[in-house]
C-alpha positions as YAML, in Angstrom:
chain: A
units: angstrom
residues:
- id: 1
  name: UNK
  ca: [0.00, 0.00, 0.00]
- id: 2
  name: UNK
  ca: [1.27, 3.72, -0.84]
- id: 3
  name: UNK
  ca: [0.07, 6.86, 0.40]
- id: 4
  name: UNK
  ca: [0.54, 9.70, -1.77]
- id: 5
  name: UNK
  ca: [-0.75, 13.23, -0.10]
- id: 6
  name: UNK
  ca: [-0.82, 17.04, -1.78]
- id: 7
  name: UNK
  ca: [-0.67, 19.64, 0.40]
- id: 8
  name: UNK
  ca: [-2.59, 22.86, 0.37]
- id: 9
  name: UNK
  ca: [-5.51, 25.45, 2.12]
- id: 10
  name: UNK
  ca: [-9.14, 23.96, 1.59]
- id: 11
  name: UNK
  ca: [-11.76, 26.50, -0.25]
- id: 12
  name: UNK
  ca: [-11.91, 28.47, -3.26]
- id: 13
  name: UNK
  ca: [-10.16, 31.42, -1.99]
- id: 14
  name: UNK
  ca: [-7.53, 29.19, -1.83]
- id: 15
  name: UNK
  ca: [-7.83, 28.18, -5.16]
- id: 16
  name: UNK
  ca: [-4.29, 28.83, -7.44]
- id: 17
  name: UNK
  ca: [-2.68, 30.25, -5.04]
- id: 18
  name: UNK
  ca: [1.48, 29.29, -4.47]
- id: 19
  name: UNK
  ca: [0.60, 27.03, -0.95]
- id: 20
  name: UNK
  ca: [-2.14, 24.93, -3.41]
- id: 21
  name: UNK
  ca: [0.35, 23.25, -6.06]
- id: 22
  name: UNK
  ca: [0.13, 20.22, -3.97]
- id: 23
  name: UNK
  ca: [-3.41, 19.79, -4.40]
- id: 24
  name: UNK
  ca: [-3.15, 20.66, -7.77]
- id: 25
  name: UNK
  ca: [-0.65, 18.12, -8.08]
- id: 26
  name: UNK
  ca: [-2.45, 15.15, -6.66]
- id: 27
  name: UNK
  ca: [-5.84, 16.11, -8.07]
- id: 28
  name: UNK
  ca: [-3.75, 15.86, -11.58]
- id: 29
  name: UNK
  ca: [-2.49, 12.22, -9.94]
- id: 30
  name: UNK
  ca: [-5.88, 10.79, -9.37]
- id: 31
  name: UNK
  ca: [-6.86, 12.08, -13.44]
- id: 32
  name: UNK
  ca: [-3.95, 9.84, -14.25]
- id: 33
  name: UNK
  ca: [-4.14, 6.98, -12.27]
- id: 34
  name: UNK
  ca: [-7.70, 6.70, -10.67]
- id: 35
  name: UNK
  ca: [-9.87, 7.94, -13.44]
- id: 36
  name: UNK
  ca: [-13.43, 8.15, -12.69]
- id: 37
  name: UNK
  ca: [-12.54, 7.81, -9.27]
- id: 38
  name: UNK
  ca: [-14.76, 9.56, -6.30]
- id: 39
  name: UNK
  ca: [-13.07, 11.21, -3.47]
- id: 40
  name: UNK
  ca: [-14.47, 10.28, -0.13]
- id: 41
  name: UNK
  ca: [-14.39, 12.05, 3.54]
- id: 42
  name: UNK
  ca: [-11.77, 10.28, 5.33]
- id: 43
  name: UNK
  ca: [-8.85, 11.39, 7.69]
- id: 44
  name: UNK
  ca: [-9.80, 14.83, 7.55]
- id: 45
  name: UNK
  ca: [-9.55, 14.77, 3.92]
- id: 46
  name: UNK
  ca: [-10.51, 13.75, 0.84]
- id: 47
  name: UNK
  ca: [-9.50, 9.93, 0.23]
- id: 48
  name: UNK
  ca: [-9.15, 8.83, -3.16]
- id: 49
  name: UNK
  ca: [-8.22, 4.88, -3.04]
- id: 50
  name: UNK
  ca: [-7.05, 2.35, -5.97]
- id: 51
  name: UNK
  ca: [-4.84, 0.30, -7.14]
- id: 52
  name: UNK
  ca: [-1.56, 0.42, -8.80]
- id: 53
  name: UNK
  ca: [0.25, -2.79, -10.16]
- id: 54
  name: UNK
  ca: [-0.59, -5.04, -7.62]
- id: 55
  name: UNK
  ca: [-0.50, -2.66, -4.41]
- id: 56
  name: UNK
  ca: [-3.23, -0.49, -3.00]
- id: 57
  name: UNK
  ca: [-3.00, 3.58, -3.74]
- id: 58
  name: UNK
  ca: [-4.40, 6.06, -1.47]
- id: 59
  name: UNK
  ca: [-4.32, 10.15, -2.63]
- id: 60
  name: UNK
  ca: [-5.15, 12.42, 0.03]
- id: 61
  name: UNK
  ca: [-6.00, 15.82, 0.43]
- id: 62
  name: UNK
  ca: [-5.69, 16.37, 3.64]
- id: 63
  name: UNK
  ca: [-8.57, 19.75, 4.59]
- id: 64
  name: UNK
  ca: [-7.01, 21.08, 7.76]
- id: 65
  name: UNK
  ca: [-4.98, 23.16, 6.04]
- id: 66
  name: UNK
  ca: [-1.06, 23.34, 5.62]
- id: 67
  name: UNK
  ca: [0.13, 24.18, 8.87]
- id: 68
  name: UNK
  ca: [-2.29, 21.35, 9.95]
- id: 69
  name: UNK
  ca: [-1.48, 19.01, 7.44]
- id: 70
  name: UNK
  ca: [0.19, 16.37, 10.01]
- id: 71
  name: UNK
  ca: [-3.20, 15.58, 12.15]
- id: 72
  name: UNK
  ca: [-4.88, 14.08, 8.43]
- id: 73
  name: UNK
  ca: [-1.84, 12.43, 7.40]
- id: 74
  name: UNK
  ca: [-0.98, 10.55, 10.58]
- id: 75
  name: UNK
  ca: [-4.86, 9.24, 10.52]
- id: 76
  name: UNK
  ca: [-4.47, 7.71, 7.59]
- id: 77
  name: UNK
  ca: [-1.06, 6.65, 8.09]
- id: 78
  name: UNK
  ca: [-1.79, 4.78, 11.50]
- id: 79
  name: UNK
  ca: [-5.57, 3.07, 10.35]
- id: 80
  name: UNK
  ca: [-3.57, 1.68, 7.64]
- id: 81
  name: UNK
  ca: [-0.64, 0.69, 9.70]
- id: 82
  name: UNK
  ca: [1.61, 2.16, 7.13]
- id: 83
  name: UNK
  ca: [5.09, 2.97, 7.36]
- id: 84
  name: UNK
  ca: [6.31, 6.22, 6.27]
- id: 85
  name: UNK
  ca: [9.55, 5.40, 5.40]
- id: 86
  name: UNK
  ca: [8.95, 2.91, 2.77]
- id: 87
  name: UNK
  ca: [5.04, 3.93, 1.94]
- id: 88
  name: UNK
  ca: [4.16, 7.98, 2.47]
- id: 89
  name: UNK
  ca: [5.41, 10.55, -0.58]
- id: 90
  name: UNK
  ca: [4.28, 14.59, 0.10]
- id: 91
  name: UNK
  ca: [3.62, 16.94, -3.14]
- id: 92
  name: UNK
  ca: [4.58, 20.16, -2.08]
- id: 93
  name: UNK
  ca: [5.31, 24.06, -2.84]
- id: 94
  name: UNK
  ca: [8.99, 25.11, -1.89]
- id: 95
  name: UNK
  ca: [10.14, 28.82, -2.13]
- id: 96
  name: UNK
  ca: [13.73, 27.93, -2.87]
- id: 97
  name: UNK
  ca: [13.30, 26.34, -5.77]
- id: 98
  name: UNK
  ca: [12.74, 28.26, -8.92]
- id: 99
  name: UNK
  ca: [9.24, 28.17, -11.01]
- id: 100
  name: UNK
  ca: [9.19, 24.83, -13.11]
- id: 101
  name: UNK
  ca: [11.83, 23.04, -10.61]
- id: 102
  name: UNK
  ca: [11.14, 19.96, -8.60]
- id: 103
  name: UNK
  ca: [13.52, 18.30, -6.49]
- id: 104
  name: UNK
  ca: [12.70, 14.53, -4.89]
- id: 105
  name: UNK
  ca: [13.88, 13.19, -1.92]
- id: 106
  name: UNK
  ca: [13.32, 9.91, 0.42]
- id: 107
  name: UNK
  ca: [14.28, 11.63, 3.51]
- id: 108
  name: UNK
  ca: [14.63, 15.11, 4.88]
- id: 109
  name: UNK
  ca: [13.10, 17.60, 7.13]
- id: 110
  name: UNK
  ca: [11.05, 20.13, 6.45]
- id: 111
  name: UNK
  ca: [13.20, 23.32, 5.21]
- id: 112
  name: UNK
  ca: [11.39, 25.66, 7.05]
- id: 113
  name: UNK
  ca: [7.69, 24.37, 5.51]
- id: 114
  name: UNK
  ca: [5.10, 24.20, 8.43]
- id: 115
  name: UNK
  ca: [3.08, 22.14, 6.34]
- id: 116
  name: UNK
  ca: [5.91, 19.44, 6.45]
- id: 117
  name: UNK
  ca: [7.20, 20.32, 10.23]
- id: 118
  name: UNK
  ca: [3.41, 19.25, 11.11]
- id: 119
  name: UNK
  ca: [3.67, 15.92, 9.22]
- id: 120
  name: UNK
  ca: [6.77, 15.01, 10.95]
- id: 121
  name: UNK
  ca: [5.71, 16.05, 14.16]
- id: 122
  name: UNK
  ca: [2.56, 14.29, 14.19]
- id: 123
  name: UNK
  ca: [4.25, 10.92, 12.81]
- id: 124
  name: UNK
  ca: [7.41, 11.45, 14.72]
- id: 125
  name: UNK
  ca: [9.66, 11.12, 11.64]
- id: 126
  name: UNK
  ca: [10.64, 13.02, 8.79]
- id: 127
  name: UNK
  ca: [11.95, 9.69, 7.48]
- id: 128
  name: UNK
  ca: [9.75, 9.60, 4.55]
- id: 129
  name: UNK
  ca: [9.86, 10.83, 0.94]
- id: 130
  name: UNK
  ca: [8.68, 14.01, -1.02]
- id: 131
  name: UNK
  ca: [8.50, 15.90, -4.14]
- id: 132
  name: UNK
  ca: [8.85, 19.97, -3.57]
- id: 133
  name: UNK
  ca: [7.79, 21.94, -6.45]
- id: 134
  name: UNK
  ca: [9.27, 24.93, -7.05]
- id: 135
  name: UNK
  ca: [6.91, 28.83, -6.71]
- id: 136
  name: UNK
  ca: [10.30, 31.03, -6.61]
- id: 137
  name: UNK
  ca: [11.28, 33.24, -3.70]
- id: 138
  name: UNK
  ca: [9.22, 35.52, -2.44]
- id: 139
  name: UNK
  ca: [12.18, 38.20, -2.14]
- id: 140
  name: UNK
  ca: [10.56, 41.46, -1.15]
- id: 141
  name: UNK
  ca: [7.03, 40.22, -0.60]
- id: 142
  name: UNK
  ca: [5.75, 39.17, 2.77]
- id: 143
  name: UNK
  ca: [6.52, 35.39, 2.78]
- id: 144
  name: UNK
  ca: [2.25, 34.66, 4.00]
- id: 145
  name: UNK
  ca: [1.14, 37.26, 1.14]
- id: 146
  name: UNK
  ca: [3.42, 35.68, -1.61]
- id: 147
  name: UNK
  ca: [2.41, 31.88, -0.32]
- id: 148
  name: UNK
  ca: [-1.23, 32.85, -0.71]
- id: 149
  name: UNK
  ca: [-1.12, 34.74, -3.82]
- id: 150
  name: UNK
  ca: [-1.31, 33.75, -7.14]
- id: 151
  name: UNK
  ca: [0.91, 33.55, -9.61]
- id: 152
  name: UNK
  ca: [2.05, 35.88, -11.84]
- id: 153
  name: UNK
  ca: [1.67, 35.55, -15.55]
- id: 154
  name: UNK
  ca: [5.46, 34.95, -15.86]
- id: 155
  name: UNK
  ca: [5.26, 32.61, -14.00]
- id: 156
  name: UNK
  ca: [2.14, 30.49, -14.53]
- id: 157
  name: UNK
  ca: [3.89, 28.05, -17.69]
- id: 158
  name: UNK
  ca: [6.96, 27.26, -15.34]
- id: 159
  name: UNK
  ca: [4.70, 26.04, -12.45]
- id: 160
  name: UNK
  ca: [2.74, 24.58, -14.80]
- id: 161
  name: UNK
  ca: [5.36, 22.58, -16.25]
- id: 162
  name: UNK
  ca: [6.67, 22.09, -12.91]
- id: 163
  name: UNK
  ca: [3.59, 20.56, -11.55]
- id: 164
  name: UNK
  ca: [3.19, 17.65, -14.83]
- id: 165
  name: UNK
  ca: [6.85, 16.83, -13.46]
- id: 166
  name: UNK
  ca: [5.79, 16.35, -9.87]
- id: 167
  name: UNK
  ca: [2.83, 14.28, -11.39]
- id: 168
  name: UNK
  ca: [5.53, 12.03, -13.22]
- id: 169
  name: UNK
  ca: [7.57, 11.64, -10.47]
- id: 170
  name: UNK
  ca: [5.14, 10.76, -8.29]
- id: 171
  name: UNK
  ca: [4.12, 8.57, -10.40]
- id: 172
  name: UNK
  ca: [7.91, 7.00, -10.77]
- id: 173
  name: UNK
  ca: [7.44, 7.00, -7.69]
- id: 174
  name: UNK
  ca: [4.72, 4.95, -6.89]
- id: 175
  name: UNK
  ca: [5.81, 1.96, -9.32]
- id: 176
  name: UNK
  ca: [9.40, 2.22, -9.80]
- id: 177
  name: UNK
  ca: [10.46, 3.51, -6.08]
- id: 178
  name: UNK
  ca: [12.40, 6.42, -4.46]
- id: 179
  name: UNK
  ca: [16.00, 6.03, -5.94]
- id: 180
  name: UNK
  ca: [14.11, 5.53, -9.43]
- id: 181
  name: UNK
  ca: [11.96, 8.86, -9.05]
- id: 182
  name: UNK
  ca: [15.51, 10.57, -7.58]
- id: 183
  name: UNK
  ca: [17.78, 9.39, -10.55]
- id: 184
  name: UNK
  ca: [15.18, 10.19, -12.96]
- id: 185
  name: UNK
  ca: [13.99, 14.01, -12.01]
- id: 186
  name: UNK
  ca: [16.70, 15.59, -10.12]
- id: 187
  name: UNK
  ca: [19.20, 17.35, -12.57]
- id: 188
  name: UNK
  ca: [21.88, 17.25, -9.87]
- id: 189
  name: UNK
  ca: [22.19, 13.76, -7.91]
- id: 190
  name: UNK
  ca: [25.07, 15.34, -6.10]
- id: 191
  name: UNK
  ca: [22.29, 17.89, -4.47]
- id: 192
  name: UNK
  ca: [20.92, 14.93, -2.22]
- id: 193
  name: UNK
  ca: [23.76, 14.59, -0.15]
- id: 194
  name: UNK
  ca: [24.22, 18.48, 0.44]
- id: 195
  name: UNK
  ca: [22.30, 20.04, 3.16]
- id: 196
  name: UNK
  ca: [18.61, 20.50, 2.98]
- id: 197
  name: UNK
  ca: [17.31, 23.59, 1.27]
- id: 198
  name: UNK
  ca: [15.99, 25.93, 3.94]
- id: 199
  name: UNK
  ca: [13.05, 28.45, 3.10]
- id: 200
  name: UNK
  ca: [11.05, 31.00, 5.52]
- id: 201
  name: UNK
  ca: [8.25, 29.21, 7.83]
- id: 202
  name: UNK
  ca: [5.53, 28.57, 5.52]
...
């Protein structure tokens, strides 16, 4: 069984914003891989489950928004008995990468995201993988106004493009494992042995 979860802020005022590509990612998942699918009201989220080769595939969106996102998670990651180091991936936005960047990792901590702090607190591990997807830096822009903005026009291809690579590695991911999804969509395998990337609380 995998769990795959995209983080973001429930409601449409939330909608497109920088803190959402993670729900935009795994809503763009579930298109690919659980067509026709309906999500149900589980964890504190929206549950998507099916299957995927041979194993079980849950996508969750957890609705208790980012700095929350840990209480949803760890639901669904202790009914199923799963164990985050081998079975939980996170789509989410990172300010220190550039528009149209991901970067994939198996292990890490949270770089300053409160979204992922909250996942590792409530599991108590950040042994467990993720995809960040790049917004850009806020630079002169209050980090909470730039994280729940929307993107400029500039910028809206990049992320774009940025978001269908999440989706494939995610999807690498899921049937090929973490050193396959790594190899395959990081430019710079020398990157995952140098520090984590560290961005403003978000």
């Amino acid at each position: 069984m995998r769990l795959v979860v995209g983080i973001g802020n429930p409601g449409a005022q939330y909608d497109g914003t920088r803190h959402n590509v993670g729900f935009v990612a795994i809503d763009r998942l579930a298109r690919r891989l659980a067509t026709g699918e309906i999500a149900r009201s589980r964890f504190q989220g929206g549950l998507i489950e099916t299957n995927a080769n041979d194993d079980r595939l849950l996508l969750l969106k957890p609705l208790t928004y980012v700095n929350g996102s840990g209480q949803s998670v760890a639901e669904a990651v202790r009914y199923y008995k799963l164990q985050p180091e081998r079975d939980l991936l996170v789509l989410v936005d990172d300010t220190s990468l550039a528009c149209g960047r991901i970067r994939v990792r198996e292990t890490g901590g949270a770089g300053g995201h409160n979204g992922l702090r909250d996942i590792a607190n409530c599991l108590d591990t950040d042994n467990w993988a993720r995809v960040r997807i790049g917004i850009d830096p806020p630079m002169d822009i209050p980090l909470s106004s730039y994280v729940l903005g929307r993107f400029r026009p500039d910028q809206v291809d990049a992320v774009d493009q940025g978001i269908e690579e999440a989706v494939e590695a995610a999807d690498c991911w899921i049937h090929r494992g973490p050193t396959a999804a790594m190899n395959a969509f990081n430019p710079d395998r020398t990157a995952e042995q140098a520090p984590e990337e560290t961005q403003p609380n978000v």
